[in-house]
C-alpha positions as CSV (number, residue, x, y, z in Angstrom):
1,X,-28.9,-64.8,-86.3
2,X,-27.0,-66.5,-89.1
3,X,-23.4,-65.8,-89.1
4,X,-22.4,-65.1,-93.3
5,X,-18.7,-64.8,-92.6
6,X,-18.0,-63.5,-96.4
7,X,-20.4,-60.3,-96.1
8,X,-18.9,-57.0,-95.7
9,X,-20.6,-54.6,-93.1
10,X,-20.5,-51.1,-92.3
11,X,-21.9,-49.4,-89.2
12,X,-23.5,-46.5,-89.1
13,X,-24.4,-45.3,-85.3
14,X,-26.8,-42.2,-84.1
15,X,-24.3,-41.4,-81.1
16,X,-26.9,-38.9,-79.1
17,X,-30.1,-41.2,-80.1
18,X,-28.7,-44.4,-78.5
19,X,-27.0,-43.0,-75.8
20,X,-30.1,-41.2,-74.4
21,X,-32.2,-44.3,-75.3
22,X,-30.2,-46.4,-73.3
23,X,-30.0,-43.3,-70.6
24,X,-33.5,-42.5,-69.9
25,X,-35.0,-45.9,-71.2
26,X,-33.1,-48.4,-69.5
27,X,-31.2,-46.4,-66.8
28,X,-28.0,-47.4,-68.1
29,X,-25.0,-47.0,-70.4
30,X,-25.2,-48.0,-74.1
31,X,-21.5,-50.1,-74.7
32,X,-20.7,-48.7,-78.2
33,X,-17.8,-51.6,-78.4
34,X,-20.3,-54.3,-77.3
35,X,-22.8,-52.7,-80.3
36,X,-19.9,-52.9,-82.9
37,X,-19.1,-56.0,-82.0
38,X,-22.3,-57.5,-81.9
39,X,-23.4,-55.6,-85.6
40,X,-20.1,-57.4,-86.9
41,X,-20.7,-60.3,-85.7
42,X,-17.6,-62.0,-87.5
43,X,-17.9,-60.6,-90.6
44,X,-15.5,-58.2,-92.7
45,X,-16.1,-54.9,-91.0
46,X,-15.2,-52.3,-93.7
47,X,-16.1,-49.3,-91.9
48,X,-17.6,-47.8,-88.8
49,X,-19.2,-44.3,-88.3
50,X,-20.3,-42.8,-85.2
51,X,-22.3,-39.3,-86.1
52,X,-22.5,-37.2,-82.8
53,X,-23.1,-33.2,-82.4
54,X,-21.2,-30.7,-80.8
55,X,-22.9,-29.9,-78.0
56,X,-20.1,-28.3,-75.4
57,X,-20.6,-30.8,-72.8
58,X,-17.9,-31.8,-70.1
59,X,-15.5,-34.9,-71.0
60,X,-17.4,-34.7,-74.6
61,X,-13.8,-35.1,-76.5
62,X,-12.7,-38.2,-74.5
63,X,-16.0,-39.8,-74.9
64,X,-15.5,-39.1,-78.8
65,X,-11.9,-39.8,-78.6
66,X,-13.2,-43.3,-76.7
67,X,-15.4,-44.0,-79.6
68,X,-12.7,-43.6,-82.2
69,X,-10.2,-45.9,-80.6
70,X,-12.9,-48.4,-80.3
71,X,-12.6,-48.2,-84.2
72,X,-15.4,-45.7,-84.9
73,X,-14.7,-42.8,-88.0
74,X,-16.1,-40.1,-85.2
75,X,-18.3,-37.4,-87.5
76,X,-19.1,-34.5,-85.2
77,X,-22.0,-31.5,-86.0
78,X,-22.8,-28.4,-84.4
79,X,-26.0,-27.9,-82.5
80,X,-28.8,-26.7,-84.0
81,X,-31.7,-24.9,-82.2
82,X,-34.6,-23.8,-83.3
C-alpha cells in the first residue's frame, strides 16, 4: 500500500459486522485500535465513526466507551426485529 501522507481519511466501521466476523470466522477478537490504525496509516485522520446497535448486552457501554477513547465518534441504534 502506498503511504499519501497529505490525504485526509475518515473511517467509517460496522461495529456488530466486524466483530462477529472476526468472532465466528476467525475465532478471535477484532482490535478496533489496530483497524484505525492500520486504515490511517499516517495520513490526516479527520474523523472516525463506529455505528453499533443497542442491543442490552452485558459490559456493552464499556466496550462502547473503549471504542470512543480509542478515538471513535460511537453512533449507537436500537434493535430492530422483525
Amino acid at each position: 500500500m502506498t503511504k499519501h501522507k497529505d490525504q485526509r481519511v475518515a473511517v467509517f466501521v460496522d461495529v456488530q459486522n466486524m466483530y462477529y466476523s472476526g468472532k465466528n470466522l476467525f475465532g478471535k477478537k477484532l482490535n478496533f485500535g489496530m483497524v484505525l490504525k492500520k486504515a490511517v496509516f499516517g495520513r490526516e485522520l479527520i474523523r472516525a465513526f463506529a455505528y453499533a446497535i443497542k442491543a442490552n448486552m452485558p459490559d456493552e457501554q464499556n466496550f462502547r466507551d473503549a471504542l470512543h477513547n480509542i478515538g471513535y465518534e460511537v453512533k449507537i441504534k436500537d434493535l430492530q426485529v422483525f
